[in-house]
N, C-alpha and C positions, 0 to 999 in steps of 0.2 A: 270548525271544519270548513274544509274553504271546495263546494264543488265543482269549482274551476278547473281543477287540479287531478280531476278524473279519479280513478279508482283508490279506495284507500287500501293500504295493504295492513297496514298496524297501528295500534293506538296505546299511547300509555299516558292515562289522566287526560288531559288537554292538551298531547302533543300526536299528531297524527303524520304517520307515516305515505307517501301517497307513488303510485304508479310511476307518477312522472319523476320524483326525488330520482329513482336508480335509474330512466332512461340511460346514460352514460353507460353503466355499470357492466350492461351486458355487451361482451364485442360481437361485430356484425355475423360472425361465422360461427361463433359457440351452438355447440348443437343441443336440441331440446332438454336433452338431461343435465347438459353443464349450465344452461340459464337457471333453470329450476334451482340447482346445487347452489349457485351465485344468489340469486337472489334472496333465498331458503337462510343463509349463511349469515347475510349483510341483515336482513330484518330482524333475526335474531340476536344481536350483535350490538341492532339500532334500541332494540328490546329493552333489552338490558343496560344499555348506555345511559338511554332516559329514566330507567328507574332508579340507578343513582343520582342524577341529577336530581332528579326529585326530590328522593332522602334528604339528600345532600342540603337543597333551598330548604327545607323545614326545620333543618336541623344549627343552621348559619347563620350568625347574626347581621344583620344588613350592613355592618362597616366590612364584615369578613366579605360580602358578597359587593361590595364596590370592585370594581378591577380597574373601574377606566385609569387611575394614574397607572397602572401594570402593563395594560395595551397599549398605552400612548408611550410608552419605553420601548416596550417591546416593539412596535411601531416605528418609531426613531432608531432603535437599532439596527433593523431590517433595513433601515433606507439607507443607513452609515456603511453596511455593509454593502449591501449592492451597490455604491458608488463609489465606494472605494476598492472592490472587487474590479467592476467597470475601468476604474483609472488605471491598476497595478494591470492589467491586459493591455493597454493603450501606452502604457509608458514606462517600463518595469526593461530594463534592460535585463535579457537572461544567459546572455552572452559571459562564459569566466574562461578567462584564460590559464594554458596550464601553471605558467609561471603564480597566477595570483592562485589557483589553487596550493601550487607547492610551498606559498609563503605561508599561506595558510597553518600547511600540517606544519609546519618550521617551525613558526609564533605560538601554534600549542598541541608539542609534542606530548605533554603529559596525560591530555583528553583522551590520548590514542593507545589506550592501554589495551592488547587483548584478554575478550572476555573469553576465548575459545581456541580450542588447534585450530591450525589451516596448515594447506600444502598447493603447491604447485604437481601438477602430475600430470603426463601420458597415460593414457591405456588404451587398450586394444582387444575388444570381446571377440571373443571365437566360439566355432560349436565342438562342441567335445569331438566331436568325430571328424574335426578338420586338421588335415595331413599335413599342414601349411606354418605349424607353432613353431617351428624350430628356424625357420626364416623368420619370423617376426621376434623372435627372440636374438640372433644374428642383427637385426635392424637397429633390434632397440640397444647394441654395443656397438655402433657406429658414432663418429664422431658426431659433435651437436650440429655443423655445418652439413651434414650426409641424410642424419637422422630424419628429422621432419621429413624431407620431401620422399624419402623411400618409404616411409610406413605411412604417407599420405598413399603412394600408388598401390600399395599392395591392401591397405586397409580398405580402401574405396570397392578394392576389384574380392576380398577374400573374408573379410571380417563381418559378423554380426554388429558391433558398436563400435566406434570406437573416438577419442578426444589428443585432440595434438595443440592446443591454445596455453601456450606457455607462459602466457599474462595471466592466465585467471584462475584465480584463489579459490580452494575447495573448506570450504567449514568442514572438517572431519568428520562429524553426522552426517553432512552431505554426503560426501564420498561413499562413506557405508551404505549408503543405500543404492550407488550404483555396482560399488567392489565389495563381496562376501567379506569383510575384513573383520574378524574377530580377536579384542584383545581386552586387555584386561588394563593397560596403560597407556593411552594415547601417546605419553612423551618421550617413552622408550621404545614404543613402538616405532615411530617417525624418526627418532634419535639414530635407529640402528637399521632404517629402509632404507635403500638406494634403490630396487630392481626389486618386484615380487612375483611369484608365480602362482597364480589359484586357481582353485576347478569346485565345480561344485555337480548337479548333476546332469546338466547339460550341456555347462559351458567351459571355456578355460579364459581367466583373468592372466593379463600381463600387463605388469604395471610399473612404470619409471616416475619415481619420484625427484621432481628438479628441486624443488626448493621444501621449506615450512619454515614455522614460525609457532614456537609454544604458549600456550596460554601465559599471561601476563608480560610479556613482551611488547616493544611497542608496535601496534598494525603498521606494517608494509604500506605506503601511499596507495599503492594501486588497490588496495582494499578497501582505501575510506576514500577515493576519486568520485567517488557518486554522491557518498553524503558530506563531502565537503562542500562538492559543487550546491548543496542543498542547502547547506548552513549559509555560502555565502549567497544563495540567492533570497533566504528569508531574512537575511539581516537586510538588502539592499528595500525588502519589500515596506521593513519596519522603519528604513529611512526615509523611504520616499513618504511611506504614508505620516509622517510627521513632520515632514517640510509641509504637506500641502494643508494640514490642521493650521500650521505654524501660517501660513499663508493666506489662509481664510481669514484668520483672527487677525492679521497684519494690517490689512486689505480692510475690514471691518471696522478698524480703527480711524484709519486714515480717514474714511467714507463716512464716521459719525453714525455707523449702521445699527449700532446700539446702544443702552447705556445701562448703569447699573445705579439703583435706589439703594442706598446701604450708607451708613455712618461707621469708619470705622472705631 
């Protein structure tokens, strides 16, 4: 028991819990009942943590309870990481361009199987009691050059929600959960959309379908544009970090900075 350490809060066998261990614990603002709760919480916690430990030394044979070659790994690992974390920030080009992207999906189109529908889509939420649907209906049979900017002005000034981004791909669960869409076959479903009209009991959906793509088909680039750009930024990371292994060791060589006792 060490009374340097002011107050003791808990003890289990030979290990003592003490006032000052949680100073940290509590933040400066917590009010009397949330310290209380905090600290109440963490003792109980520290309780029980020591009394396995405990068990645990009585019960374990002293080679089981060596660790140091465990930490001293664990230790070196940590430090591999954080310097080489460190370096892939400091020299990790993350710049890809779209061409190297698109060589990409090219060199392996077969990775790029869809696991799921998708669609390209317009729509345009309304309230049920808005006199205005038949102008947005009108909008959405305008030519593609007419379309977007008139149901950007009329959406902006008359609609509850609405989506005009004709690059970006909707996973069909997605979509349902913004358009009441009930079907019983996604492929026919999509197969036989062009334009839909739905209401439910507030609102009225209208919805243009530009594009889709059926499950097992191959993904559309612009679907895998993110995780391409991800695959080829972790292959660059997995190169770099093995040039500078590669370079350490090089460098080590030259320099006599080690040697190895071994017959073969």
């Amino acid at each position: 028991m060490d009374n340097d350490k002011g107050t003791v809060l808990a003890r289990v066998h030979d290990a003592y819990l003490y006032e000052a261990d949680i100073e940290s614990l509590v933040p400066p603002n917590a009010s009397p009942r949330d310290s209380i709760t905090l600290v109440k919480n963490f003792t109980d916690n520290w309780v029980k943590t020591q009394l396995m430990v405990h068990q645990a030394k009585k019960n374990l044979t002293i080679q089981q309870l060596d660790f140091d070659e465990q930490l001293e790994n664990y230790k070196n690992s940590l430090i591999i990481y954080y310097y080489e974390t460190e370096l892939i920030r400091q020299m990790l080009d993350t710049i890809t361009s779209d061409e190297e992207i698109e060589q990409y999906y090219i060199d392996h189109l077969d990775d790029f199987e869809l696991k799921e529908n998708i669609a390209k889509v317009l729509y345009v939420i309304l309230d049920k009691e808005s006199e205005i649907e038949e102008k947005f209906i009108e909008f959405f049979a305008l030519p593609d050059s007419l379309k977007l900017d008139s149901l950007e002005v009329l959406g902006s000034q008359y609609s509850r929600s609405y989506f005009l981004d004709t690059t970006y791909w909707f996973r069909f669960d997605e979509l349902t959960k913004v358009i009441p869409i009930e079907t019983y076959n996604q492929e026919l479903f999509l197969k036989g959309s062009r334009f839909i009209q739905l209401s439910d009991e507030y609102y009225v959906y209208l919805v243009n379908f530009v594009d889709f793509k059926i499950k097992d088909d191959t993904s559309p680039l612009d679907f895998k544009r993110a995780d391409i750009r991800n695959i080829i930024i972790n292959r660059r990371k997995m190169q770099l970090i093995k040039k500078v292994r590669q370079d350490i060791y090089k460098n080590a060589i030259q320099f006599k900075d080690f040697e190895v006792y071994y017959n073969d």
